[in-house]
LOBA-461106 format. One record per residue: residue number from 1; residue in three letters; x, z, y of N, C-alpha, C, CB in turn. Coordinates in pm, whole numbers. Atoms other than C-alpha are relative to their C-alpha. Glycine has a CB too. Layout:
<sites>
<NUM "ala" <X Z Y> <X Z Y> <X Z Y> <X Z Y>>
...
</sites>
This chain:
<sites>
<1 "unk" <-35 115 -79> <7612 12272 10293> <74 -100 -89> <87 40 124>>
<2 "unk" <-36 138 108> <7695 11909 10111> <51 -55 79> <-105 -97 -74>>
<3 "unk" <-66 87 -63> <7986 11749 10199> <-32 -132 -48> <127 28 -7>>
<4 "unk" <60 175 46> <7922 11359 10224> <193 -20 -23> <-121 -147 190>>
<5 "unk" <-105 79 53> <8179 11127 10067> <-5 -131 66> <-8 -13 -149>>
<6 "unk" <2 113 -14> <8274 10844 10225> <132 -83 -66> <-23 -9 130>>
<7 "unk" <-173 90 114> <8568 10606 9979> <63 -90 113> <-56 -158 -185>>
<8 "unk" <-92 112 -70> <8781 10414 10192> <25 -117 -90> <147 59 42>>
<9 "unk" <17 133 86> <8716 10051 10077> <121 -129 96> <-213 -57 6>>
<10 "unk" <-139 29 -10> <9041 9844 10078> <-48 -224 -63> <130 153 -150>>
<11 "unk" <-18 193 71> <9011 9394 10049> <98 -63 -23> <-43 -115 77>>
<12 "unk" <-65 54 61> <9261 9248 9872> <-1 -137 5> <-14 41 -90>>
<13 "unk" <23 193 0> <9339 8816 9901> <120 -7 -85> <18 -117 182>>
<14 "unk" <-65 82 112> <9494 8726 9601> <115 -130 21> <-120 -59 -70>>
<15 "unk" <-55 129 -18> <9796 8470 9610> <-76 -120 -33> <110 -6 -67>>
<16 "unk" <59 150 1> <9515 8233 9503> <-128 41 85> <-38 -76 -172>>
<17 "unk" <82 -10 -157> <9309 8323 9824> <-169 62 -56> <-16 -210 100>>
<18 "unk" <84 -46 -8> <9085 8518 9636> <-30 156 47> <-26 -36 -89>>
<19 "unk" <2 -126 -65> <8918 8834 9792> <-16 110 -92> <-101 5 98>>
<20 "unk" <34 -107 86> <8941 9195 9562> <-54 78 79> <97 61 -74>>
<21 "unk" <67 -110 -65> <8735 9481 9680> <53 129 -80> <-167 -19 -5>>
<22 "unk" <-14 -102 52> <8902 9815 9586> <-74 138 109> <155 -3 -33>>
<23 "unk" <-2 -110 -92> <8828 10174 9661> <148 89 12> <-119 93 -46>>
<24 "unk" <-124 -107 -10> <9124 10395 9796> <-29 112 -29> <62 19 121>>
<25 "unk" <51 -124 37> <9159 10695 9598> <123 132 19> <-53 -21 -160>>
<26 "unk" <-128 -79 -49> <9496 10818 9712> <97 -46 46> <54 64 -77>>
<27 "unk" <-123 68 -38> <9816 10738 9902> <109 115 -19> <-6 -63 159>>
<28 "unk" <-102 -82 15> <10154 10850 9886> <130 -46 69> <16 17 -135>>
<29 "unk" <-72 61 -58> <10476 10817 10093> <143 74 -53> <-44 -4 144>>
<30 "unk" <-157 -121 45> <10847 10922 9964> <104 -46 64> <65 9 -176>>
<31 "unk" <-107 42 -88> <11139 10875 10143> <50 -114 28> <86 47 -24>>
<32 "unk" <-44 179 -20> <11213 10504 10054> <-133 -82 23> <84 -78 -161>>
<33 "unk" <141 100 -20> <10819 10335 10047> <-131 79 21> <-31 -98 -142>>
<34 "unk" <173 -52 -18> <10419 10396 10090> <-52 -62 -107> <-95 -50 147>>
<35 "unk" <59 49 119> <10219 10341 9782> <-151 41 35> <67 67 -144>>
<36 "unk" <161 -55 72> <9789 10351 9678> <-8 -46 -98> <-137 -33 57>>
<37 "unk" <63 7 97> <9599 10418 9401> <-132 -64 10> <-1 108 -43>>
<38 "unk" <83 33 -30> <9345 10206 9419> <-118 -2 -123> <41 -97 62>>
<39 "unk" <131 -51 94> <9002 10172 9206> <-85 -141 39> <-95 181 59>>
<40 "unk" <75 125 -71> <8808 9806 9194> <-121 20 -27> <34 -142 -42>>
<41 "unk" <147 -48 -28> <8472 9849 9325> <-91 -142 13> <-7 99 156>>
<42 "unk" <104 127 41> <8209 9568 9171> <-143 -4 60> <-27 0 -160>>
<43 "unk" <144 -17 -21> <7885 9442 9318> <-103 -24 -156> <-39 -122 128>>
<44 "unk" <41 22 122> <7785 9287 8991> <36 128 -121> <64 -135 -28>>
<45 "unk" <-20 -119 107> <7684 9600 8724> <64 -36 -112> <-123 60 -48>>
<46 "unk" <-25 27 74> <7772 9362 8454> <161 34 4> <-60 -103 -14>>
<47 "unk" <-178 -14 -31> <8177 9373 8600> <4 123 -47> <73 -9 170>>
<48 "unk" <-21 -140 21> <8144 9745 8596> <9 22 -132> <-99 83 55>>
<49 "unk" <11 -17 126> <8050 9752 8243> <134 -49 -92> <-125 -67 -33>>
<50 "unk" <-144 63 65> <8385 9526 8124> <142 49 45> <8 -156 32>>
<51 "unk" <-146 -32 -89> <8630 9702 8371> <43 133 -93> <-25 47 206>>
<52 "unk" <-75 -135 81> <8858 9993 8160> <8 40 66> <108 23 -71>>
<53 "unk" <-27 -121 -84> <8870 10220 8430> <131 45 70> <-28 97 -76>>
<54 "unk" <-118 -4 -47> <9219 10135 8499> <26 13 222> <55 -151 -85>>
<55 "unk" <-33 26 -133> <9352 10255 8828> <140 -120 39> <30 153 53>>
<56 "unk" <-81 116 22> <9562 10007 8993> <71 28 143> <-86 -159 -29>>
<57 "unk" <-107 -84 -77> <9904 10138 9194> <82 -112 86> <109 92 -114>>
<58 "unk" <-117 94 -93> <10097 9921 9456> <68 40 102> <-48 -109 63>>
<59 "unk" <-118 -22 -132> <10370 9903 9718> <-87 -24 103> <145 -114 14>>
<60 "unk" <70 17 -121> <10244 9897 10071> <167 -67 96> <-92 184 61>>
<61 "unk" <-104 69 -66> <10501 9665 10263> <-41 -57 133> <50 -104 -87>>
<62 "unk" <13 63 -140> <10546 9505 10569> <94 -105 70> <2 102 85>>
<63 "unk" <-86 105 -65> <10649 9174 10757> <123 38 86> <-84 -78 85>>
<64 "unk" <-60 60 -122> <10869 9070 11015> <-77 2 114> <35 -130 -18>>
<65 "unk" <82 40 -84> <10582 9043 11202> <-96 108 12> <-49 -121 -34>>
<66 "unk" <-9 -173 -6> <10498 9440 11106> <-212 -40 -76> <45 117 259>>
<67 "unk" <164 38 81> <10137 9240 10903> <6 91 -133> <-23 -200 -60>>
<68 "unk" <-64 -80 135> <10121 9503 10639> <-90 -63 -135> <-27 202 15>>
<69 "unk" <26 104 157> <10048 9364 10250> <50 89 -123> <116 -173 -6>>
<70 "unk" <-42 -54 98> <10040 9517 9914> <39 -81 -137> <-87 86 -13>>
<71 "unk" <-44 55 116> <10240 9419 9601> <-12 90 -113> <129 -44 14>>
<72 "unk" <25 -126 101> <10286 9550 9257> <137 7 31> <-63 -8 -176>>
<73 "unk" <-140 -125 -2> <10599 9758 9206> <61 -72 -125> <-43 213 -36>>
<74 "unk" <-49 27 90> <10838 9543 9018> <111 91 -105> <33 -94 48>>
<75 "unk" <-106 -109 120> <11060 9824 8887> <-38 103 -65> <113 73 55>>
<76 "unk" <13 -57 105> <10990 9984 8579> <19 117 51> <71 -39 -101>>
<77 "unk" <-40 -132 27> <11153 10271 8655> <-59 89 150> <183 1 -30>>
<78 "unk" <63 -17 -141> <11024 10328 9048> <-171 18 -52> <37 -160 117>>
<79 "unk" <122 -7 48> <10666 10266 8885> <-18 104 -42> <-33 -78 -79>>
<80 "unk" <40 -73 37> <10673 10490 8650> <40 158 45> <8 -41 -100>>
<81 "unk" <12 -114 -26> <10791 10761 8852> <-130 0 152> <165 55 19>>
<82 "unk" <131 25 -80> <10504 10662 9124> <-116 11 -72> <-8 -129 60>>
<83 "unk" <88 -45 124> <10288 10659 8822> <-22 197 -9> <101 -70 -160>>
<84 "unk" <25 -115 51> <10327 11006 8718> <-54 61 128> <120 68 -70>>
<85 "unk" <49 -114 -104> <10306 11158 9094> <-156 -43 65> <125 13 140>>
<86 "unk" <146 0 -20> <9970 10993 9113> <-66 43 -107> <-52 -123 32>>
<87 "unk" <78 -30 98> <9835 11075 8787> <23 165 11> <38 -80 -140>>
<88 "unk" <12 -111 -18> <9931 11471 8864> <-85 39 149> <132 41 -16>>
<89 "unk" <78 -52 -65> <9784 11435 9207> <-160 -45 -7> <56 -10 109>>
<90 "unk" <122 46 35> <9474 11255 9106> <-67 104 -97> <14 -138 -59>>
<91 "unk" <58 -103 52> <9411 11516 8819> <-27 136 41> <47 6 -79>>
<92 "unk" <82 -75 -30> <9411 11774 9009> <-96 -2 90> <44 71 11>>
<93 "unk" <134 22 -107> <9176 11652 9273> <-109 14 -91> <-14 -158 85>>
<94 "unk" <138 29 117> <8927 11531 8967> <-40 183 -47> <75 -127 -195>>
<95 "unk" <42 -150 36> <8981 11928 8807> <-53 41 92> <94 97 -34>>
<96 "unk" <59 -87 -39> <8886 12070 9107> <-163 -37 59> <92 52 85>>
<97 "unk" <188 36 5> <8554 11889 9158> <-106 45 -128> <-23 -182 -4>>
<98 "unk" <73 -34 141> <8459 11968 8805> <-52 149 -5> <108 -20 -132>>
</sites>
C-alpha cells in the first residue's frame, strides 16, 4: 500500500506585493513563538535549476486583528537556535524515507 503525498503549499506577498509560492515542510512551536520551514516551489523549470536548495525559516505572527503573517527572525541568536531544531527534525524525516 502507497502512501500519497500531498505538500502543503503556503503564498507568500512580498512587502513589494509580490506573490511567493512555497512548500511547507515543517512547523514548530516553543513556548515563546510558531515558526516554518518552508521550500520555494517554481512553475518555471529554468527557476528550479538556479535555486540552491536553500530552505527558508520564519516567524509566524499575528495582528491586532489576529490576520496571521510571516517574517524573518531578526535575532541571530533565536534563529540559530530555530535553525538547528529544524535541521535535526528535517534530517531525520529525510533519513527515514531513504
Amino acid at each position: 500500500m502507497s502512501e500519497e503525498f500531498n505538500p502543503d503549499i503556503v503564498s507568500v506577498i512580498d512587502e513589494d506585493g509580490v506573490e511567493h509560492i512555497f512548500e511547507e515542510l515543517d512547523r514548530i512551536e516553543t513556548d515563546t513563538a510558531r515558526y516554518v520551514a518552508l521550500l520555494p516551489v517554481y512553475d518555471d523549470a529554468e527557476d528550479i535549476l538556479d535555486d540552491d536548495g536553500e530552505i527558508i525559516i520564519l516567524k509566524v505572527e499575528e495582528d491586532k486583528d489576529g490576520e496571521t503573517y510571516l517574517c524573518p527572525i531578526e535575532n541571530a541568536k533565536e534563529f540559530d537556535e530555530v535553525q538547528a531544531i529544524f535541521e535535526e527534525r528535517l534530517s531525520d524525516l529525510f533519513e527515514a524515507d531513504e
